[in-house]
C-alpha positions in Angstrom: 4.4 -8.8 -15.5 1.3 -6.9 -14.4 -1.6 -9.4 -12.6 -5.1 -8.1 -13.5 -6.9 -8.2 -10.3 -10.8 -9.0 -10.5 -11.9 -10.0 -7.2 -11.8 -6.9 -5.6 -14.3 -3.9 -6.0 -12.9 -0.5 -6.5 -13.6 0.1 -3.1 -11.7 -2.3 -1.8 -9.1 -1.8 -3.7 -8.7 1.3 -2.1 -9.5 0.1 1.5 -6.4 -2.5 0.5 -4.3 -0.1 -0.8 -4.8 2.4 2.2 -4.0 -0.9 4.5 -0.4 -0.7 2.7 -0.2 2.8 3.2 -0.7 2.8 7.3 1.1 -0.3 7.6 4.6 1.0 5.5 4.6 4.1 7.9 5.2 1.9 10.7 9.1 1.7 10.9 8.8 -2.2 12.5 6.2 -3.1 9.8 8.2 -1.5 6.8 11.3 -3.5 8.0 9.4 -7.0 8.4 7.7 -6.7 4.8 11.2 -5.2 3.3 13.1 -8.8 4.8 10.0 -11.1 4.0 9.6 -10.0 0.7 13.2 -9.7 -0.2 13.5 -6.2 -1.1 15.8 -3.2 -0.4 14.2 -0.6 1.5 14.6 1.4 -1.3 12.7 -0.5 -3.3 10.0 -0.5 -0.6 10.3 3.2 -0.2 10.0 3.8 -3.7 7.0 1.8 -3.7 5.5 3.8 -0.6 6.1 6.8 -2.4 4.0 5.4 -5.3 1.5 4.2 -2.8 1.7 8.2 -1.0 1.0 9.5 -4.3 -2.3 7.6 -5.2 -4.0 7.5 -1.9 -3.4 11.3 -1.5 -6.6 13.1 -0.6 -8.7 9.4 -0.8 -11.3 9.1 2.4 -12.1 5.5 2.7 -14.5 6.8 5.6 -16.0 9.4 3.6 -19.5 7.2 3.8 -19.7 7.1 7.7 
């Protein structure tokens, strides 16, 4: 079921979606979400991957 998310700009999207990012390359971090969310780490790696692929090459500090 896809969610269409409107509060958000596009640049906070991306600021969220980096936030994933750094947070699922923390080993602890990844292993909190994967048990609190119910989901197998390969699921959650899968969905890093994903998450990898989209960010790649996105500044979020490219206007400071």
């Amino acid at each position: 079921m896809s969610h269409p998310i409107t509060y958000f700009s596009d640049e906070e999207k991306t600021i969220i979606v980096e936030l994933a990012r750094l947070a699922l390359a923390d080993a602890g971090v990844f292993d909190k979400f994967a048990e609190a969310m119910d989901m197998s780490d390969e699921e959650l790696q899968d969905l890093r991957a994903k998450i990898e692929m989209e960010t790649n090459g996105v500044d979020i500090y490219k206007d400071e």
